[in-house]
MDTraj code that builds the backbone (N, CA, C; nanometers):
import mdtraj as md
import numpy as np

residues = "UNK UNK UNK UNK UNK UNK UNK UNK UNK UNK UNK UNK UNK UNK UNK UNK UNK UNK UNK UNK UNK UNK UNK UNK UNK UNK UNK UNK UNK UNK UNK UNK UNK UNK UNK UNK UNK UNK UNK UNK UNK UNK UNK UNK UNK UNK UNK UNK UNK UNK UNK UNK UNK UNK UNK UNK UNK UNK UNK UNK UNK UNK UNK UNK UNK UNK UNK UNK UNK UNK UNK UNK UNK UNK UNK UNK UNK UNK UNK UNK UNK UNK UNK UNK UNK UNK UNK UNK UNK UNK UNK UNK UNK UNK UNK UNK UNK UNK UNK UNK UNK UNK UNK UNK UNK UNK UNK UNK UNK UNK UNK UNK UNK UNK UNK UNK UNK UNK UNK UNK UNK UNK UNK UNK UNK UNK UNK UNK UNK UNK UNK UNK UNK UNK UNK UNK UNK UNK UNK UNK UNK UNK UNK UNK UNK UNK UNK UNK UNK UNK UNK UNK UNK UNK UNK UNK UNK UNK UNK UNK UNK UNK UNK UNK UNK UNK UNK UNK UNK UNK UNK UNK UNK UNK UNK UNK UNK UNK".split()
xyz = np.array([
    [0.2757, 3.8561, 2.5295],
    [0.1641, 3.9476, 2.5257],
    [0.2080, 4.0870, 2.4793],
    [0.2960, 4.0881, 2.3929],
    [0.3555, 4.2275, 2.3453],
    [0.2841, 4.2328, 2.2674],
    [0.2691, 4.3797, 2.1797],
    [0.2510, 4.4536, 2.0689],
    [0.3154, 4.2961, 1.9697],
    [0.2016, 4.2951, 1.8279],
    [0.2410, 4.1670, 1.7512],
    [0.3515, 4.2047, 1.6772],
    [0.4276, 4.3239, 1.6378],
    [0.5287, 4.3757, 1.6127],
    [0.6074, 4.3829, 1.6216],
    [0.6292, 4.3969, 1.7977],
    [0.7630, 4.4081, 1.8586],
    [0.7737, 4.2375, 1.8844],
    [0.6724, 4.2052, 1.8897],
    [0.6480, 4.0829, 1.9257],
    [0.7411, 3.9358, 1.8201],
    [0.7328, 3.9933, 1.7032],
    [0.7593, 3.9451, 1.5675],
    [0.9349, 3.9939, 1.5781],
    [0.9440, 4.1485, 1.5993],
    [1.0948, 4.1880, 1.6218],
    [1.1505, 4.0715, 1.6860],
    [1.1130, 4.0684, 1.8059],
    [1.1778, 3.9794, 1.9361],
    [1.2018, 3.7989, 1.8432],
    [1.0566, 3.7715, 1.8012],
    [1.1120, 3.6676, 1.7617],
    [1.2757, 3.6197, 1.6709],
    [1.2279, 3.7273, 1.5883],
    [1.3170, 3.7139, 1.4394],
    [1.4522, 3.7238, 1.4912],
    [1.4650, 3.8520, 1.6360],
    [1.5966, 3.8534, 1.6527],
    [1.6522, 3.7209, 1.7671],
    [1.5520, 3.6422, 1.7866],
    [1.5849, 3.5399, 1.8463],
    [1.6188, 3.3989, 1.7494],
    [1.5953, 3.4118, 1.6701],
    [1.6052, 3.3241, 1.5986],
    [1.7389, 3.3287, 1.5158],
    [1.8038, 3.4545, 1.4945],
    [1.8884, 3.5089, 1.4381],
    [2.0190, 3.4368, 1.5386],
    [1.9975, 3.4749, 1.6521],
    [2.0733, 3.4400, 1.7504],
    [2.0961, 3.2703, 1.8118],
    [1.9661, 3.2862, 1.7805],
    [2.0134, 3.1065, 1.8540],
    [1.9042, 3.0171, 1.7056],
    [1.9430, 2.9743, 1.5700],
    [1.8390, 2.9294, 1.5354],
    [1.7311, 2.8002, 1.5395],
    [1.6683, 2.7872, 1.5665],
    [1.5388, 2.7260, 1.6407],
    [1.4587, 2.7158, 1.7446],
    [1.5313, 2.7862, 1.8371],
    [1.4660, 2.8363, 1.9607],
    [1.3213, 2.9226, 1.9461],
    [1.2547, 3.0100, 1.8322],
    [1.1908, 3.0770, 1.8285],
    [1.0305, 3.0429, 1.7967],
    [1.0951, 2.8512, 1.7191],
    [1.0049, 2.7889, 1.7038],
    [0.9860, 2.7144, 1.8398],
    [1.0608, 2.6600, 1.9200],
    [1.0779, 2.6048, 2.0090],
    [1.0109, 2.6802, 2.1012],
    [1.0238, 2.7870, 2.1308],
    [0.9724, 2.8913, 2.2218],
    [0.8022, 2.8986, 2.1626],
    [0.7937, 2.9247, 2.0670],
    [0.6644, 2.9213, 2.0290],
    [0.5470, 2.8274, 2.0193],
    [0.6416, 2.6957, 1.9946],
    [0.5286, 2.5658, 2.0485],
    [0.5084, 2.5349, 2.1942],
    [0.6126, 2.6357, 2.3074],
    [0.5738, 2.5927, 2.4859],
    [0.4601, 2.7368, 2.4604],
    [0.4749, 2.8315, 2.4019],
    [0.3452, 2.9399, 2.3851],
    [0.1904, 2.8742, 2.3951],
    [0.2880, 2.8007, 2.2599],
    [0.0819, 2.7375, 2.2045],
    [0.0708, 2.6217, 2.3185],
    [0.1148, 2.5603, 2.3866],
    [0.0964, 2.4755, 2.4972],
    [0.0780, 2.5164, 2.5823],
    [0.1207, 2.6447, 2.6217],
    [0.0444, 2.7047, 2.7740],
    [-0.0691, 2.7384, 2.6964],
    [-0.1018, 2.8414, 2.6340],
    [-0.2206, 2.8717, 2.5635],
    [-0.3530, 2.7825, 2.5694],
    [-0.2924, 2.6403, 2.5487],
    [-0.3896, 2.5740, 2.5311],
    [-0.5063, 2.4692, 2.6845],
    [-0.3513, 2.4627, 2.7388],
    [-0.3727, 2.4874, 2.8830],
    [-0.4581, 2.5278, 2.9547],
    [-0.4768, 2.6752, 2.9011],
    [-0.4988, 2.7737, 2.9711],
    [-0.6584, 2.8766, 2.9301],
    [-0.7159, 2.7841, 2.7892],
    [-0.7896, 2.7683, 2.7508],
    [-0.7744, 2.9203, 2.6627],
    [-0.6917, 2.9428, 2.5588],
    [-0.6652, 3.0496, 2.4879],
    [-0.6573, 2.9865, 2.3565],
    [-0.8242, 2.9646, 2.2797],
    [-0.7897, 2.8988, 2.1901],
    [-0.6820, 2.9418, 2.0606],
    [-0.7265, 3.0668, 2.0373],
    [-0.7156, 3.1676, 1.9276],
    [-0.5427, 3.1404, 1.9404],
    [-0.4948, 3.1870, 2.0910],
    [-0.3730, 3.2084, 2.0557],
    [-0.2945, 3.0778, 2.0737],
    [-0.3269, 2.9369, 2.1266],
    [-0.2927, 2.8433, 2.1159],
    [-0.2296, 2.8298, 1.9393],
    [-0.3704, 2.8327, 1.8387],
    [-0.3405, 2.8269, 1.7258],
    [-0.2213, 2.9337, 1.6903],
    [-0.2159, 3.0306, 1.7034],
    [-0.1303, 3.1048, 1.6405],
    [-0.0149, 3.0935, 1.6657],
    [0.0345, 3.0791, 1.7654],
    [0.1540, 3.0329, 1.8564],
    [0.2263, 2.8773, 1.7794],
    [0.1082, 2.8062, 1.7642],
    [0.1620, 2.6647, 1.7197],
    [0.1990, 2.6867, 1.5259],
    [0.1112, 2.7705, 1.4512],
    [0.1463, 2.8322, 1.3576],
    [0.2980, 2.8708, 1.3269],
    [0.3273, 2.9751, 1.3894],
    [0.4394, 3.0507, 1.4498],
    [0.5749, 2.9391, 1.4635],
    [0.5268, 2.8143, 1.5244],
    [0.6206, 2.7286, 1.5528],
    [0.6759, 2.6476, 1.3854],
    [0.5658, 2.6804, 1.3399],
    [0.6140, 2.5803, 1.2301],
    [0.6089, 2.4466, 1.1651],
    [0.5335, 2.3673, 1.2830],
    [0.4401, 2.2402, 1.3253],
    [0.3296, 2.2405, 1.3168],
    [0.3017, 2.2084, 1.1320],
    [0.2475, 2.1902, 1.1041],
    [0.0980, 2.0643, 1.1783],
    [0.1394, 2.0034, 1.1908],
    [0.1070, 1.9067, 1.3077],
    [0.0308, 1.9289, 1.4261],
    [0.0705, 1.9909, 1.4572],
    [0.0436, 2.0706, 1.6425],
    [-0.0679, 2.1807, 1.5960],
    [-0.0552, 2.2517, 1.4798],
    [-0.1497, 2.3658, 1.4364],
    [-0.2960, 2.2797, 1.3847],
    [-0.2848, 2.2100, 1.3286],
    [-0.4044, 2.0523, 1.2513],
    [-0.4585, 1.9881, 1.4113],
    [-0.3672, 1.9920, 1.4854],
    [-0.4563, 1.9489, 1.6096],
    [-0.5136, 2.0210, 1.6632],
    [-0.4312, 2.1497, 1.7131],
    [-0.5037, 2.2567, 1.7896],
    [-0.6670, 2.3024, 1.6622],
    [-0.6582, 2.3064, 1.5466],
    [-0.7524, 2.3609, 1.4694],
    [-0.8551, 2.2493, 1.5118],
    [-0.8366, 2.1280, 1.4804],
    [-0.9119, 1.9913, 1.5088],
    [-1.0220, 2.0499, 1.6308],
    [-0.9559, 2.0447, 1.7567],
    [-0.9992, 2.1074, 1.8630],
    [-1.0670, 2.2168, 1.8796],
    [-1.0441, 2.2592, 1.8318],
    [-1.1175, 2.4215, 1.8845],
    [-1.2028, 2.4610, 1.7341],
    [-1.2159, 2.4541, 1.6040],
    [-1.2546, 2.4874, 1.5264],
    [-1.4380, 2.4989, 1.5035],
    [-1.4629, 2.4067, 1.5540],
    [-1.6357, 2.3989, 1.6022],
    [-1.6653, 2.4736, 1.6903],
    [-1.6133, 2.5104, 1.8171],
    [-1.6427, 2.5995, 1.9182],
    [-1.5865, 2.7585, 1.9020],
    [-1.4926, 2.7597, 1.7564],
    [-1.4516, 2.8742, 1.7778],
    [-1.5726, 2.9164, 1.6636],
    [-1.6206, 2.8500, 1.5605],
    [-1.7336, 2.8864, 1.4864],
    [-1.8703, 2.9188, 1.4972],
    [-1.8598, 2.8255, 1.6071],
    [-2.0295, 2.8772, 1.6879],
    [-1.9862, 2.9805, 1.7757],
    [-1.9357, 3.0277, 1.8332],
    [-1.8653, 3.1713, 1.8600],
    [-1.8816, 3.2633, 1.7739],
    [-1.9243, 3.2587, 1.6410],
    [-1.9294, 3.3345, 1.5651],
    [-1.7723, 3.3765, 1.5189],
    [-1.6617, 3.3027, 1.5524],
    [-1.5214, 3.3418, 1.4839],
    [-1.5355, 3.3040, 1.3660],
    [-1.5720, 3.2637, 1.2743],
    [-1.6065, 3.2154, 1.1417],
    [-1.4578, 3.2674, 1.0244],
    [-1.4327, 3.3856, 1.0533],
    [-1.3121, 3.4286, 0.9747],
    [-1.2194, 3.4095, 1.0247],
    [-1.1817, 3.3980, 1.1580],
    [-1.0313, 3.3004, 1.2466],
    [-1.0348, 3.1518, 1.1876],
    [-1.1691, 3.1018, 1.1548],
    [-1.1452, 2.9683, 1.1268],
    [-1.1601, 2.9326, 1.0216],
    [-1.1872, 3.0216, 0.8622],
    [-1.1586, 3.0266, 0.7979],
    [-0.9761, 3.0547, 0.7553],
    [-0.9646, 3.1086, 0.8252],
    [-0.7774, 3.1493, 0.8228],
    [-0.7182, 3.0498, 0.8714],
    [-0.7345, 2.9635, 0.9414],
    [-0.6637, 2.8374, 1.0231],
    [-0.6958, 2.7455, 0.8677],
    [-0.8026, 2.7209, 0.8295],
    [-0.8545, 2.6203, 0.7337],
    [-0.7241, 2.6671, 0.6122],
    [-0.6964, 2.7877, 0.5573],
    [-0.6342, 2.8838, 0.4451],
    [-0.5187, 2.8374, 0.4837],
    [-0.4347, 2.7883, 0.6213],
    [-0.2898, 2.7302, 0.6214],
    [-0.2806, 2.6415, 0.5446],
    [-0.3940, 2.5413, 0.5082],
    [-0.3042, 2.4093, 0.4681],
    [-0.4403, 2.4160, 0.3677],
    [-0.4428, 2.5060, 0.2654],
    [-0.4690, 2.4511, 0.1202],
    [-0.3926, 2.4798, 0.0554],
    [-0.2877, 2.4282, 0.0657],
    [-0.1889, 2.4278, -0.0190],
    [-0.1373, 2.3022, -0.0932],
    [-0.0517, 2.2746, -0.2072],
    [0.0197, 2.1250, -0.2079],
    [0.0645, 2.0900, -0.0851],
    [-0.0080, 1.9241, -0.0805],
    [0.0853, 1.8546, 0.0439],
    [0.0286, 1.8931, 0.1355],
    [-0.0593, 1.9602, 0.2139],
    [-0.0640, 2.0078, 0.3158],
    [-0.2577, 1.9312, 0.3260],
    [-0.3272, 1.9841, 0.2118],
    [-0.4853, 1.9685, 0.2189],
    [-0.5137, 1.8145, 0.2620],
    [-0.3792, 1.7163, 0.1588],
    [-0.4141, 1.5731, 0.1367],
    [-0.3425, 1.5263, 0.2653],
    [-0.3016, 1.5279, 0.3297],
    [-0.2199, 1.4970, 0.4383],
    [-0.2800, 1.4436, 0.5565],
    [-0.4277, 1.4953, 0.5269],
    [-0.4872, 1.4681, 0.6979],
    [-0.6379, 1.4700, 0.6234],
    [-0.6551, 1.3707, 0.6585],
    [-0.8053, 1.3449, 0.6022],
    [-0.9512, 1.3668, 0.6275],
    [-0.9014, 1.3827, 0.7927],
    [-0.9621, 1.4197, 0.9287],
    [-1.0196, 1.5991, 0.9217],
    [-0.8906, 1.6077, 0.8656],
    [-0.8818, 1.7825, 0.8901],
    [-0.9490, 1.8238, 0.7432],
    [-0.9575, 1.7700, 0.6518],
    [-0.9745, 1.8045, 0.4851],
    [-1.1278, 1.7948, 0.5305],
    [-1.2023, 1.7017, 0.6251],
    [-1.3855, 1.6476, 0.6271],
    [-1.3971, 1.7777, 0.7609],
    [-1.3165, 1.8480, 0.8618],
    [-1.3265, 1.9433, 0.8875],
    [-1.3874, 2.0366, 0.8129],
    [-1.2787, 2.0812, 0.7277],
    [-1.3007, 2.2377, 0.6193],
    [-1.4156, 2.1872, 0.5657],
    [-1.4448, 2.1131, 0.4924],
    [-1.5978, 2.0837, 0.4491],
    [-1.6956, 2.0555, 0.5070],
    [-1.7212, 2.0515, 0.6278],
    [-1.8010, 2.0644, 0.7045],
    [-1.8089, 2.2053, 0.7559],
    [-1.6863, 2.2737, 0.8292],
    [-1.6687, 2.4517, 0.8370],
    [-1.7865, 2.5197, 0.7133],
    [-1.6909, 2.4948, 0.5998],
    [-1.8042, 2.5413, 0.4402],
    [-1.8921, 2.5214, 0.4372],
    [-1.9683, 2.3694, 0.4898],
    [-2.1009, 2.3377, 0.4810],
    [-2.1945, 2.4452, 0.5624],
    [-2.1778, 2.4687, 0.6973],
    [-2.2245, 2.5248, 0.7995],
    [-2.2194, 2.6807, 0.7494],
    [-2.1565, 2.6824, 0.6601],
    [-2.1180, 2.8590, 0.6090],
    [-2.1943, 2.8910, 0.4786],
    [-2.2356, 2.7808, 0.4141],
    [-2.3071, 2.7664, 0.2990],
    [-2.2159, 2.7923, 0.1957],
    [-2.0823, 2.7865, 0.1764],
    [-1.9881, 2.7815, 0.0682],
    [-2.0083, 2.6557, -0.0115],
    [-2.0834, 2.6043, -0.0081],
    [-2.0902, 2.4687, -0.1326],
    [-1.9611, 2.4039, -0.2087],
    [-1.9446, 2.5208, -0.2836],
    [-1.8365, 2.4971, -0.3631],
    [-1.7097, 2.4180, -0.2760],
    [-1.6487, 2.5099, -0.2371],
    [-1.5780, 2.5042, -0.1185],
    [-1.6122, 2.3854, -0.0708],
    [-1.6850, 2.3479, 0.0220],
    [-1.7344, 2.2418, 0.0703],
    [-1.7230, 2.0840, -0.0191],
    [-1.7360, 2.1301, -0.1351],
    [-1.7369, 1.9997, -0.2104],
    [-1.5954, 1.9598, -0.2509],
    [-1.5139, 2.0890, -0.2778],
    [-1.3920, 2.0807, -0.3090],
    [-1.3068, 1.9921, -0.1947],
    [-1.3347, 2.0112, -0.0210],
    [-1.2784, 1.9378, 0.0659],
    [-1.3059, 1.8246, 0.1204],
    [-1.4457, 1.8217, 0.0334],
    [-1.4694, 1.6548, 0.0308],
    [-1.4140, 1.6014, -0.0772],
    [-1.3880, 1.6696, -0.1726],
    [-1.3159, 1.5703, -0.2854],
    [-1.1325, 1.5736, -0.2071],
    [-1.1324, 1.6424, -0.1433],
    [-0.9522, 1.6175, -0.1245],
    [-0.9580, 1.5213, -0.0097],
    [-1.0366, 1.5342, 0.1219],
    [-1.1072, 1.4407, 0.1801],
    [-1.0649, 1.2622, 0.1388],
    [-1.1969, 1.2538, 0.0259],
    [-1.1814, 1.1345, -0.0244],
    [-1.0489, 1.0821, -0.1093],
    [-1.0267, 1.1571, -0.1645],
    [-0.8277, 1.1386, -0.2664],
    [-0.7429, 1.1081, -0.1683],
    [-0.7745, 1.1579, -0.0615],
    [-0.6090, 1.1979, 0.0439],
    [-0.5976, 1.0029, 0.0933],
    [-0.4829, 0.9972, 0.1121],
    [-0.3875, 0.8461, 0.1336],
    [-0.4174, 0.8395, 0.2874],
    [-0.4427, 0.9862, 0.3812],
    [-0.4756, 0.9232, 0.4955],
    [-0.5788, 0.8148, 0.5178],
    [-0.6193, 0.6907, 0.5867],
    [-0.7067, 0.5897, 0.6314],
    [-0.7353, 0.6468, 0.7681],
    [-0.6906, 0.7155, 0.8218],
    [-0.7848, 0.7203, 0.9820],
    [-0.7003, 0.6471, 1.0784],
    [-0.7966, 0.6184, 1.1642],
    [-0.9025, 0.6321, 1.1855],
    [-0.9094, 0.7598, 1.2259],
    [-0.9999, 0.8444, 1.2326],
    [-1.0560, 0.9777, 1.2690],
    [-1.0615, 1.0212, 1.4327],
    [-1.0358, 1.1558, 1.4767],
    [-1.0309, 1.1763, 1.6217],
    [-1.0940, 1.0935, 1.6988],
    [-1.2543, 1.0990, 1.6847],
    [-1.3375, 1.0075, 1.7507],
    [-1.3587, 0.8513, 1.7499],
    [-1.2268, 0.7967, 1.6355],
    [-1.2456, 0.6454, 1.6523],
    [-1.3209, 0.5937, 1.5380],
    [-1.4037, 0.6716, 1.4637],
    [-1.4593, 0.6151, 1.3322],
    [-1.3854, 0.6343, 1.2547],
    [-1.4181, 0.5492, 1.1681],
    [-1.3653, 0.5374, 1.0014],
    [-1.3597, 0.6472, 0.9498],
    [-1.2620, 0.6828, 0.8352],
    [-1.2474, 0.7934, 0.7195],
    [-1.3725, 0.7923, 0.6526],
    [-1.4540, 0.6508, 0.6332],
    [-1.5991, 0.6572, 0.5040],
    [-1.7062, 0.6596, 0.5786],
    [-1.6992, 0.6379, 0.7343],
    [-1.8323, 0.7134, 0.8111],
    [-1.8052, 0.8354, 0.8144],
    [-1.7049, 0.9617, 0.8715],
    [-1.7022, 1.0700, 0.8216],
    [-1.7659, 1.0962, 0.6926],
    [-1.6849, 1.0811, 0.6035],
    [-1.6887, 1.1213, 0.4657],
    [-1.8446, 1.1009, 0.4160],
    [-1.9395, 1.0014, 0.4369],
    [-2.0649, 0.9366, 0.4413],
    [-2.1000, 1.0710, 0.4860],
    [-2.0965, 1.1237, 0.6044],
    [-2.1931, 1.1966, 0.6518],
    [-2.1713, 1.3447, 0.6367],
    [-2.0633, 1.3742, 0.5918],
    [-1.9954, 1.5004, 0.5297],
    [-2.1211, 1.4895, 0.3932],
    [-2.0887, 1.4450, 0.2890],
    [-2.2217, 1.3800, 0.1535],
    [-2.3269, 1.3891, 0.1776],
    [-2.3406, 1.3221, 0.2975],
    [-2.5103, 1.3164, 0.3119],
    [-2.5508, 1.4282, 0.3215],
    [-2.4661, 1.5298, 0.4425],
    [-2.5425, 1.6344, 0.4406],
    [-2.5284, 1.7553, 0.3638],
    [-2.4586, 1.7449, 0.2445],
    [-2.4376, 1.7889, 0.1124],
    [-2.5736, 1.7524, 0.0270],
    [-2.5872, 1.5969, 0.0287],
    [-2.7066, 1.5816, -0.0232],
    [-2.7133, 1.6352, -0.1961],
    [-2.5816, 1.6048, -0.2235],
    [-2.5277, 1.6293, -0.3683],
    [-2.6078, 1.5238, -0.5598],
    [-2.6250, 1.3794, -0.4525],
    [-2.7085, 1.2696, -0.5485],
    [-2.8264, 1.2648, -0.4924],
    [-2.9180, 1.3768, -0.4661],
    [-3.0359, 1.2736, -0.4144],
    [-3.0476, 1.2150, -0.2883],
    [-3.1681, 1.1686, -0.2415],
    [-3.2358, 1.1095, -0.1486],
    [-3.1825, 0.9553, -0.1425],
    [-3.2067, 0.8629, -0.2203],
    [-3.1008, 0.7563, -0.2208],
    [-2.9982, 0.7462, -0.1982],
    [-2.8781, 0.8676, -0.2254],
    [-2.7365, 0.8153, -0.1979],
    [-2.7575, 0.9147, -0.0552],
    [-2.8278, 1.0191, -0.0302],
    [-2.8068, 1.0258, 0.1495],
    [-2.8758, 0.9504, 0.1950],
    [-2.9615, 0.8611, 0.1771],
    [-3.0024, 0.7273, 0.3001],
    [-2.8906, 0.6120, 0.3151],
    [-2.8034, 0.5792, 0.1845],
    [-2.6694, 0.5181, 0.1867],
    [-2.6249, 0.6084, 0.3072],
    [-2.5717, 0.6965, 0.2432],
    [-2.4955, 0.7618, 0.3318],
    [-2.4923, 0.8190, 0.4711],
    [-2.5957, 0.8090, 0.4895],
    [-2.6312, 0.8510, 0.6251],
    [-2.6533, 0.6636, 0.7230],
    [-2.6664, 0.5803, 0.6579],
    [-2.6453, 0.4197, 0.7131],
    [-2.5009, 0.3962, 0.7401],
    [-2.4055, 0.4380, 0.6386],
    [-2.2542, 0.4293, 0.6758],
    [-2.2110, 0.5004, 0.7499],
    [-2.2827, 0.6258, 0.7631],
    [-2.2509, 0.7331, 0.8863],
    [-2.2203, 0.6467, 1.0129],
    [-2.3891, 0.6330, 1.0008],
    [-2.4647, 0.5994, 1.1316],
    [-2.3573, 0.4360, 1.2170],
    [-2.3172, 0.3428, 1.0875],
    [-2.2738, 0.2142, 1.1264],
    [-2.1801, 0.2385, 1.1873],
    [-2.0471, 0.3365, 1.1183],
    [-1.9177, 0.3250, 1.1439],
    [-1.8998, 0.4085, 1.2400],
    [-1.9718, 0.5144, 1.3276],
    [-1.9614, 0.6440, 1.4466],
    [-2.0011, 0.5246, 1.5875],
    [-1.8983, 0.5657, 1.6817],
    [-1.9705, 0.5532, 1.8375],
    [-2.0963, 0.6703, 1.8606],
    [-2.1353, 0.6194, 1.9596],
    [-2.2205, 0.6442, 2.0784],
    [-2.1960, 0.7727, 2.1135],
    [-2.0478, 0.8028, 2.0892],
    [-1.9930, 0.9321, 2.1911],
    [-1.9474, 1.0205, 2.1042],
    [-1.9673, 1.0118, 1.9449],
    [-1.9357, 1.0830, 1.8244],
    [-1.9726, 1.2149, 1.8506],
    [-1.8987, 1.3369, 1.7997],
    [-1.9814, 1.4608, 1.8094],
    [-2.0935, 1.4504, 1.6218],
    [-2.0540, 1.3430, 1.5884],
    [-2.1496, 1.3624, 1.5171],
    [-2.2518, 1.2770, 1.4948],
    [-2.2707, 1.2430, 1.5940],
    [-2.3872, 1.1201, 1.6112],
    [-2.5562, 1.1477, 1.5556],
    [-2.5521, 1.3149, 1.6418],
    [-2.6437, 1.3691, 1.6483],
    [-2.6923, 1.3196, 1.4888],
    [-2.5849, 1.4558, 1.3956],
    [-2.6313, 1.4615, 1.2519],
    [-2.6035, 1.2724, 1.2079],
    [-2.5863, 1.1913, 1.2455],
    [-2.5972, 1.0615, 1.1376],
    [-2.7174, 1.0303, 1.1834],
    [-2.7711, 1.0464, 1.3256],
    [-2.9224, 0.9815, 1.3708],
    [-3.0498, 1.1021, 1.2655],
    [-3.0096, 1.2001, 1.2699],
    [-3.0831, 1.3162, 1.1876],
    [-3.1009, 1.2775, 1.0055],
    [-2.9599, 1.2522, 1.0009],
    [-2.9856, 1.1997, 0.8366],
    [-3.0602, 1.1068, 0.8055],
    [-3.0030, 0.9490, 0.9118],
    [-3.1086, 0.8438, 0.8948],
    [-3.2526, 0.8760, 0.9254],
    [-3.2810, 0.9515, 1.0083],
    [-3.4024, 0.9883, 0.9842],
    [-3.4926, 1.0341, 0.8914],
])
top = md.Topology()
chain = top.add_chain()
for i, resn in enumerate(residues, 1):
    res = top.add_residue(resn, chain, resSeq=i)
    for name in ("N", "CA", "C"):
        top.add_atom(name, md.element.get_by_symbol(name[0]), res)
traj = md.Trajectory(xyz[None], top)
């Protein structure tokens, strides 16, 4: 809880000294953090660590609740870690995230761009909640609504088939099929 400065000092000269501890130290950060219900700094902490991995989960988690919060530019900056090579295509889960984030923000562009990396990426899933990569992706489209009324009634049926009961996005596949 220091100044992010001295805070950054301390790290660097810890790392200097013992190297990997600073990442090490920084992923038990983002684990109490998260604990402890500190979303913001959960993420940053796991950032910090270097785990890549641990930062894609913590974002996973908290990225919907930190947006309806109105954090919209924290979770735009979490999304900005991993558009990079290697990083966007990696998680397929997290790519139908950011395009959904964009959707809700009205970035279109944007939005379409992470459904196209979305659909390219080699991940198969299955997705946090247990559905398929193409019920996501289905209902990411649909509510893009990019071809028409025909390909969102497709799309909103593959939503709807491949999601449980207990989906956070159940809501929007029962809304589309509608």
């Amino acid at each position: 809880r220091y100044h992010h400065l001295f805070r950054d000092l301390l790290r660097d000269e810890l790392d200097v000294r013992e190297p990997g501890a600073a990442a090490e130290a920084s992923a038990r950060a983002a684990a109490w953090c998260a604990q402890h219900d500190e979303p913001e700094n959960a993420v940053e902490y796991a950032y910090a660590s270097g785990d890549m991995d641990l930062v894609a989960g913590l974002v996973m988690a908290y990225s919907f609740r930190m947006h309806w919060s109105g954090r919209m530019a924290t979770v735009a900056r979490w999304l900005g870690w991993f558009d990079r090579e290697g990083e966007r295509e990696r998680r397929a889960a997290f790519a139908i995230l950011a395009g959904w984030v964009h959707t809700m923000d009205g970035h279109t562009r944007e939005a379409r761009r992470w459904l196209g990396i979305a659909i390219r990426s080699p991940d198969p899933g299955p997705m946090p909640d247990g559905a398929s990569k193409e019920s996501w992706i289905a209902l990411l489209r649909g509510c893009m609504a990019p071809s028409g009324m025909q390909m969102l009634t497709s799309d909103a049926r593959i939503g709807l088939a491949g999601i449980g009961e207990d989906s956070p996005f159940r809501q929007t596949a029962l809304t589309l099929a509608g």
